[in-house]
MMTF fields as JSON, N, C-alpha, C and O atoms, coordinates in Angstrom:
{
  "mmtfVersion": "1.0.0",
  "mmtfProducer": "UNKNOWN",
  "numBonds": 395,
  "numAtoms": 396,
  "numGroups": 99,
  "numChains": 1,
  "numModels": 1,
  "chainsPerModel": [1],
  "groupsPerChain": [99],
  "chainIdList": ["A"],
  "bondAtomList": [4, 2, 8, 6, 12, 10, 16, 14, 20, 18, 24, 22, 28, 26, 32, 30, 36, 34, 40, 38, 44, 42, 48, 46, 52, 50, 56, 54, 60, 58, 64, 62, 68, 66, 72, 70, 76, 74, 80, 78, 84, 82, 88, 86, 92, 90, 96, 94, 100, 98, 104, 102, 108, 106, 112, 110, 116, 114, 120, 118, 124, 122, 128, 126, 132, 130, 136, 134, 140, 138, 144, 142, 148, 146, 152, 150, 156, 154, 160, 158, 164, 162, 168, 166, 172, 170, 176, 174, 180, 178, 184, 182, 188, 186, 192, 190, 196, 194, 200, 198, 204, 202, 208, 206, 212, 210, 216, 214, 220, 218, 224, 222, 228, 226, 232, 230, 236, 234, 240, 238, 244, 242, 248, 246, 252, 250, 256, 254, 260, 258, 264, 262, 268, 266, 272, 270, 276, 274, 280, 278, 284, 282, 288, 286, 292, 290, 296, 294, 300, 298, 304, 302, 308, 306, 312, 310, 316, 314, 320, 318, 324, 322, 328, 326, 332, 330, 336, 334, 340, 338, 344, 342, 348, 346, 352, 350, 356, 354, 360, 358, 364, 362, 368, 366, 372, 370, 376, 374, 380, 378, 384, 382, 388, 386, 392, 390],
  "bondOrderList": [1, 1, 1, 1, 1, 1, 1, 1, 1, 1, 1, 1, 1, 1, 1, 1, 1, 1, 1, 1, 1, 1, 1, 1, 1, 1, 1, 1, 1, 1, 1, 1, 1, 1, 1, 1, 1, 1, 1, 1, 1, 1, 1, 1, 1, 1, 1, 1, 1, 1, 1, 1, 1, 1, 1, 1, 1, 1, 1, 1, 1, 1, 1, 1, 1, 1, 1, 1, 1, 1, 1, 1, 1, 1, 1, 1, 1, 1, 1, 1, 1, 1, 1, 1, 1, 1, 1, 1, 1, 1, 1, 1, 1, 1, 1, 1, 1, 1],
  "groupList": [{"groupName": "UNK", "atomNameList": ["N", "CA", "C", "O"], "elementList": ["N", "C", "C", "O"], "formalChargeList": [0, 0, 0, 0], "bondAtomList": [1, 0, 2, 1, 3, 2], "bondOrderList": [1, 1, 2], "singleLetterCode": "X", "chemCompType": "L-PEPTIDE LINKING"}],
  "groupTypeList": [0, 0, 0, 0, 0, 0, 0, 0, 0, 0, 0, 0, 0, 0, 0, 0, 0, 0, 0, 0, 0, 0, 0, 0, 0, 0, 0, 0, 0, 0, 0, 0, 0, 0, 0, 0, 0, 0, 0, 0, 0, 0, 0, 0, 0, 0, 0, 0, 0, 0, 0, 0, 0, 0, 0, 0, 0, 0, 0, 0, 0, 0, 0, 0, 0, 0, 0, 0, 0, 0, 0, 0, 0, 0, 0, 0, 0, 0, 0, 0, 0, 0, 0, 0, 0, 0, 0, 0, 0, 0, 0, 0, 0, 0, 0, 0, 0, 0, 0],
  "groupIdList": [1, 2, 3, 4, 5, 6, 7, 8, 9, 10, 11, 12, 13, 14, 15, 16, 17, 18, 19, 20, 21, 22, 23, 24, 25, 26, 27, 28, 29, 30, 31, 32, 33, 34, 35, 36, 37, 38, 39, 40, 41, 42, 43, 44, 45, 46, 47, 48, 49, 50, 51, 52, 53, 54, 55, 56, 57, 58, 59, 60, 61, 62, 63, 64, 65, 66, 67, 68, 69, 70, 71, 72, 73, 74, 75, 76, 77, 78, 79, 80, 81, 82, 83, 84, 85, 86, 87, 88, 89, 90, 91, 92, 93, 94, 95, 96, 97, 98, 99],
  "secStructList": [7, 7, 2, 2, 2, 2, 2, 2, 2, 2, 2, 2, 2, 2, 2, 2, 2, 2, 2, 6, 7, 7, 7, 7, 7, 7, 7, 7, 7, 6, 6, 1, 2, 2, 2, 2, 2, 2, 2, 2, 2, 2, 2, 2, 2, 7, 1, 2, 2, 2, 2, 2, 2, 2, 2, 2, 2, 2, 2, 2, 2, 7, 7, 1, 7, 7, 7, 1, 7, 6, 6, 2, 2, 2, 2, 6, 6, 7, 6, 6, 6, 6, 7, 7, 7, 7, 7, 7, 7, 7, 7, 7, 7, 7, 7, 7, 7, 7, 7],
  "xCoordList": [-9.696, -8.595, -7.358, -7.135, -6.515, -5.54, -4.175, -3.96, -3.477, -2.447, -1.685, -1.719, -0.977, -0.856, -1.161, -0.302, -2.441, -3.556, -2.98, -2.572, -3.029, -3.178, -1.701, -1.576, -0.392, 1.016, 1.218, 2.089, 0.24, 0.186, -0.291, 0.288, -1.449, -1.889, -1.259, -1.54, -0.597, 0.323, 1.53, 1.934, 1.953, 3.25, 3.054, 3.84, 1.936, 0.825, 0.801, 1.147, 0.333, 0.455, 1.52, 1.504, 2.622, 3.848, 4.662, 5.311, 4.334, 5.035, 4.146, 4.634, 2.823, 2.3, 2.99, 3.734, 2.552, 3.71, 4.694, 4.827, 5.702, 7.157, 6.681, 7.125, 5.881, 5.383, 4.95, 5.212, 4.416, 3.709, 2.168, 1.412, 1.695, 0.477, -0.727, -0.33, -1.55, -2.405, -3.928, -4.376, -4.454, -5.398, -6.572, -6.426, -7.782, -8.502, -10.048, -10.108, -10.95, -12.899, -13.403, -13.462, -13.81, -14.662, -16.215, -16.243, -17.305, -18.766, -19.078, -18.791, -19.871, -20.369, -21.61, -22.027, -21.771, -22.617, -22.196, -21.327, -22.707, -22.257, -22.03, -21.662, -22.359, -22.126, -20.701, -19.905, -20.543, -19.023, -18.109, -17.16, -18.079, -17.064, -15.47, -14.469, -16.122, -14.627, -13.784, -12.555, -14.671, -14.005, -13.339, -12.134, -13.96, -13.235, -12.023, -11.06, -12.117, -10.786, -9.753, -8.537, -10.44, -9.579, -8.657, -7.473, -9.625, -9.077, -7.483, -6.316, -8.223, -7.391, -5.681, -4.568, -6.066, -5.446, -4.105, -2.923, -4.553, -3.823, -3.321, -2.238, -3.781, -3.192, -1.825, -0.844, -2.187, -1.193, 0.128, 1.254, -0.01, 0.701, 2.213, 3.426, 1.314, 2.339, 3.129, 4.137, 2.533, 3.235, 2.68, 1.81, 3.447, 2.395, 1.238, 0.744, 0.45, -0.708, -1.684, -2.736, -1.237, -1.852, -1.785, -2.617, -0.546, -0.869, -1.831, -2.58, -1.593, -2.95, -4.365, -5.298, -4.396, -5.925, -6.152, -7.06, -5.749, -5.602, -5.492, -6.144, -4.804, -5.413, -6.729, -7.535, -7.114, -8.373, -9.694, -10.697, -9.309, -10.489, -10.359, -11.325, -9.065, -9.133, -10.324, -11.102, -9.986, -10.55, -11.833, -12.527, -12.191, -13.443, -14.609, -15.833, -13.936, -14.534, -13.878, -14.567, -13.335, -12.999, -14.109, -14.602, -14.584, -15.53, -15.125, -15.998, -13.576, -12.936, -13.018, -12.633, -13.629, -13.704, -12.293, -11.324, -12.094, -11.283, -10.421, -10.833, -8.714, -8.209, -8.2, -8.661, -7.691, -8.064, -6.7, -5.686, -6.936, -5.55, -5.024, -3.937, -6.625, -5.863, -6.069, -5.816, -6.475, -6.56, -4.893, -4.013, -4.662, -3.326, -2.463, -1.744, -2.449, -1.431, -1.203, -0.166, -2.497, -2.477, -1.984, -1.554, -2.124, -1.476, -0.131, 0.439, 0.531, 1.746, 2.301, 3.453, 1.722, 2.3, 1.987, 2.359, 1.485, 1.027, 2.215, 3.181, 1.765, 3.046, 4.038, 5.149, 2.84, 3.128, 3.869, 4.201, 4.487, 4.551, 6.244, 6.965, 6.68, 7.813, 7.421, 8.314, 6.375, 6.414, 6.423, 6.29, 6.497, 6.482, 5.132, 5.349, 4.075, 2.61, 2.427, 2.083, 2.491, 1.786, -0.204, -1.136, 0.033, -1.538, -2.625, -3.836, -1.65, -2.545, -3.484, -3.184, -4.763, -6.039, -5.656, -5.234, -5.905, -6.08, -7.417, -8.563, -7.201, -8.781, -8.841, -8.029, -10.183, -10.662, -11.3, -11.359, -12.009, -13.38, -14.561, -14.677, -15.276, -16.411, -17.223, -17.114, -18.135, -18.631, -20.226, -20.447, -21.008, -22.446, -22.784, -22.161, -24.112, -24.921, -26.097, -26.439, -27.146, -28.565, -29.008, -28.613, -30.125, -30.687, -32.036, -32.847],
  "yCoordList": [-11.784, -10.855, -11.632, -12.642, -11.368, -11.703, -11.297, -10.29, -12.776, -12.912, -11.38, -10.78, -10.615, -9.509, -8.482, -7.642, -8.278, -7.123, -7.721, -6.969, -8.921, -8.827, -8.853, -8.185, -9.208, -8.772, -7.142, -6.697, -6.307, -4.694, -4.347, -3.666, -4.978, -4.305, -5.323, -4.904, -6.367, -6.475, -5.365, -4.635, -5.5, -4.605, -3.028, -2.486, -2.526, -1.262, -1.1, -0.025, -2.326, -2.702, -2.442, -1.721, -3.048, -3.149, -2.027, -1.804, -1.16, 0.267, 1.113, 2.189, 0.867, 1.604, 1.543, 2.357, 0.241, -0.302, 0.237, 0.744, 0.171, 0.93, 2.204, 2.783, 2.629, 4.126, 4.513, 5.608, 3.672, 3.572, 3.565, 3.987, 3.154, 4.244, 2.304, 1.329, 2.512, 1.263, 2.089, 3.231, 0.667, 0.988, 0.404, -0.569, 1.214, 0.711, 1.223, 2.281, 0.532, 1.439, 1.447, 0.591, 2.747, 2.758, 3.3, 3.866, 2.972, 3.598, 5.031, 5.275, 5.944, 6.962, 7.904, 7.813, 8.444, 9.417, 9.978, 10.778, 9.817, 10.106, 11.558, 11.777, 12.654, 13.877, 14.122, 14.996, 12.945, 13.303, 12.639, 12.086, 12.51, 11.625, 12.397, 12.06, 13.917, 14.73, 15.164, 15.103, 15.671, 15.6, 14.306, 14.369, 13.119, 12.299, 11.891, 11.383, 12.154, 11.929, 13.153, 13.075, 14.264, 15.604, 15.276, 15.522, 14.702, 14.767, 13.444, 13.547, 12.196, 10.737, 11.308, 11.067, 12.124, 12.686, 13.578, 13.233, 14.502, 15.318, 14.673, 15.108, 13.803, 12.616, 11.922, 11.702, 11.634, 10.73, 11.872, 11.393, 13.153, 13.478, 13.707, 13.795, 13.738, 13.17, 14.684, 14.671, 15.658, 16.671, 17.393, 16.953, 18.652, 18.997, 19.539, 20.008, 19.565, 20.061, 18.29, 18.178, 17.555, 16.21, 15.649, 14.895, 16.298, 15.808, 16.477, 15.986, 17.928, 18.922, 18.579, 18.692, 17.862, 17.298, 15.923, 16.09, 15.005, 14.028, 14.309, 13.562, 15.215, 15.534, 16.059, 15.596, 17.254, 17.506, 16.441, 16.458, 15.432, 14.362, 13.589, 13.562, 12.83, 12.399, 12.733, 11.988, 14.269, 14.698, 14.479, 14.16, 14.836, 15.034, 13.595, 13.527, 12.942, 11.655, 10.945, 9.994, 11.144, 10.656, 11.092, 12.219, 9.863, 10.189, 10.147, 9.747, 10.519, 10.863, 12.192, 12.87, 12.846, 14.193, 14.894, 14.139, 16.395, 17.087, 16.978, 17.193, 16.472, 16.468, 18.456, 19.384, 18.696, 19.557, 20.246, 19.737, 21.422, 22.442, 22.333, 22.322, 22.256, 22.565, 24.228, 24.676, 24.744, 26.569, 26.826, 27.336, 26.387, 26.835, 26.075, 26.805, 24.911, 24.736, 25.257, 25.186, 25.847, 26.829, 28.19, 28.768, 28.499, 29.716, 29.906, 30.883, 28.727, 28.397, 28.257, 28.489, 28.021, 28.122, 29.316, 29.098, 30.467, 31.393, 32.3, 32.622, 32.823, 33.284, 34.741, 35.264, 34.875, 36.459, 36.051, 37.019, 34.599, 33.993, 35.191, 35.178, 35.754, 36.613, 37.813, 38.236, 38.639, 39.57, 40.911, 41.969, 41.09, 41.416, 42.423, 43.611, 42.067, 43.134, 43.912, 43.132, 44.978, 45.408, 45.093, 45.532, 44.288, 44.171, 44.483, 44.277, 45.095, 45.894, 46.861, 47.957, 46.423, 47.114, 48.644, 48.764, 49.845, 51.153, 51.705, 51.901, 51.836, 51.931, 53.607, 54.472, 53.617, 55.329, 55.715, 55.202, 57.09, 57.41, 56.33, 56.094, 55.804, 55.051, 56.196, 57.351, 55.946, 56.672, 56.896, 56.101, 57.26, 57.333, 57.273, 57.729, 56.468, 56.292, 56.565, 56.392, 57.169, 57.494, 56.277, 56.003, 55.509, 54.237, 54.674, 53.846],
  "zCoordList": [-23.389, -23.474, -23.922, -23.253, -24.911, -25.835, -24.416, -23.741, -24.497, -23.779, -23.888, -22.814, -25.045, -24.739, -24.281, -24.012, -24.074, -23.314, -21.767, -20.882, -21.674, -20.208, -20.08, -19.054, -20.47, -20.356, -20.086, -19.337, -20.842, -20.835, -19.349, -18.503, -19.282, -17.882, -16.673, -15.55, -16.682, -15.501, -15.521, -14.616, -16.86, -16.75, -16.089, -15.312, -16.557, -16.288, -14.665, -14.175, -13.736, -12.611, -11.917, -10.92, -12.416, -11.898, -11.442, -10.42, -12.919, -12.841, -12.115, -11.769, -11.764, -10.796, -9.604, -9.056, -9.242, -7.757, -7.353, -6.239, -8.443, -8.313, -7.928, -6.936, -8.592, -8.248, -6.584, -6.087, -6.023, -4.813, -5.133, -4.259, -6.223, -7.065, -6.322, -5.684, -6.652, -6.706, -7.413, -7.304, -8.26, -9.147, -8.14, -7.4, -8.272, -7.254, -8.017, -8.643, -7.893, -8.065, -6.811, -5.929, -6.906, -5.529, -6.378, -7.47, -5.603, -5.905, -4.953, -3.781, -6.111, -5.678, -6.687, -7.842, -5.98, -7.364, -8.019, -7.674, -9.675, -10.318, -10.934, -12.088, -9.812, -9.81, -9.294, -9.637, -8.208, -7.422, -8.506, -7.95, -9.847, -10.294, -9.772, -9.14, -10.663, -11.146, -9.756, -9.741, -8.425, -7.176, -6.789, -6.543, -6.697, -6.628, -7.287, -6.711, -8.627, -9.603, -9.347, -9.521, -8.915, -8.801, -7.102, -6.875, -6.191, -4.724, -5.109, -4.729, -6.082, -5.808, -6.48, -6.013, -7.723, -8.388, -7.573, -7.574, -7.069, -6.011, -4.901, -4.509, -4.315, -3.64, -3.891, -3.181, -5.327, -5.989, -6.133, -6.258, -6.117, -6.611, -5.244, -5.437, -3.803, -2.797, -2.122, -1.415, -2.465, -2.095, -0.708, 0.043, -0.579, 0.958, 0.935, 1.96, -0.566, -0.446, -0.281, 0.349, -0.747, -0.985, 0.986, 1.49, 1.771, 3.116, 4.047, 4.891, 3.627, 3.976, 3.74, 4.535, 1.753, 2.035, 2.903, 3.718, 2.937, 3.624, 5.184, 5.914, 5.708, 7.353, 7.413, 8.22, 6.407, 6.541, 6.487, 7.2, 5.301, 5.046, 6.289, 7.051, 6.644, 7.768, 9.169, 9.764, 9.315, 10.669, 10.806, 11.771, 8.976, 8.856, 8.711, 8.826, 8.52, 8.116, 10.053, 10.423, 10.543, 11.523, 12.528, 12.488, 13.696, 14.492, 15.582, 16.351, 16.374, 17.312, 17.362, 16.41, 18.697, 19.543, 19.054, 18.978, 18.69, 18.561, 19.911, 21.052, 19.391, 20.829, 21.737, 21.073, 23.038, 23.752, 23.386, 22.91, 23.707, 23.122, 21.402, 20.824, 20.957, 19.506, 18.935, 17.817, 19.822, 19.435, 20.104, 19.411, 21.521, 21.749, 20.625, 19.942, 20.395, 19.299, 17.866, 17.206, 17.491, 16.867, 16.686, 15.688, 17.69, 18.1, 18.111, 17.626, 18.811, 18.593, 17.164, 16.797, 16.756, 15.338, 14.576, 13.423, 14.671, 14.479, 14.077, 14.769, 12.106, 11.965, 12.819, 12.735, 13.563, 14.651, 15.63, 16.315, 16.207, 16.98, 17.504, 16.506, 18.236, 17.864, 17.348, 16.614, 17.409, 16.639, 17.916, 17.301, 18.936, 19.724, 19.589, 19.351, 19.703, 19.368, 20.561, 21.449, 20.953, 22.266, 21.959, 21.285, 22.759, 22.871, 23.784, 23.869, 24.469, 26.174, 25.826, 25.353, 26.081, 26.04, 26.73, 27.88, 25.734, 25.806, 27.161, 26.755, 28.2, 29.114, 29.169, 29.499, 28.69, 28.864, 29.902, 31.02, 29.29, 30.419, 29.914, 28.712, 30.728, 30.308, 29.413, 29.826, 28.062, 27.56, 27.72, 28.633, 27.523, 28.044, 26.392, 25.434, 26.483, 25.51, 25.881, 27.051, 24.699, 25.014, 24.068, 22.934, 25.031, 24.654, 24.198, 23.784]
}
């Protein structure tokens, strides 16, 4: 490789860096190329959909037990959270069914 090729790809490097970006190969099958380039891709791009996939891969690739109260913390965040719903069960006559 000709001293300038490799001046290009340090410089190439560099401005990744500045970027926060890093060049990296990882191995896989070669069916997963385009997910992989599509997930690293969306990643890079750093926004709140790129932290959404990254908690999800996390959890999922993570082999720590779901912590406890994550349906109530859910809930809590629930955009109804304030909506004042009456939710009190309606009670009738019991109805008869022929079995």
């Amino acid at each position: 490789m000709s001293s300038s090729q490799k001046r290009a790809i340090k410089n190439y490097r560099s401005r990744l860096g500045e970027r926060g970006l890093a060049r990296f190969e990882v191995l896989g099958l070669n069916g997963d190329k385009a997910l992989i380039r599509e997930v690293a891709r969306r990643l890079a791009e750093n926004g709140p959909e790129s932290a959404r996939i990254r908690d999800v891969v996390t959890k999922t690739i993570s082999r720590e037990s779901p912590k406890k109260g994550g349906v109530y913390a859910w809930l809590r965040n629930s955009p109804l959270v304030g909506a004042d719903l009456d939710l009190e069960r309606v009670k009738g006559e019991v109805r008869e069914i022929d079995l």
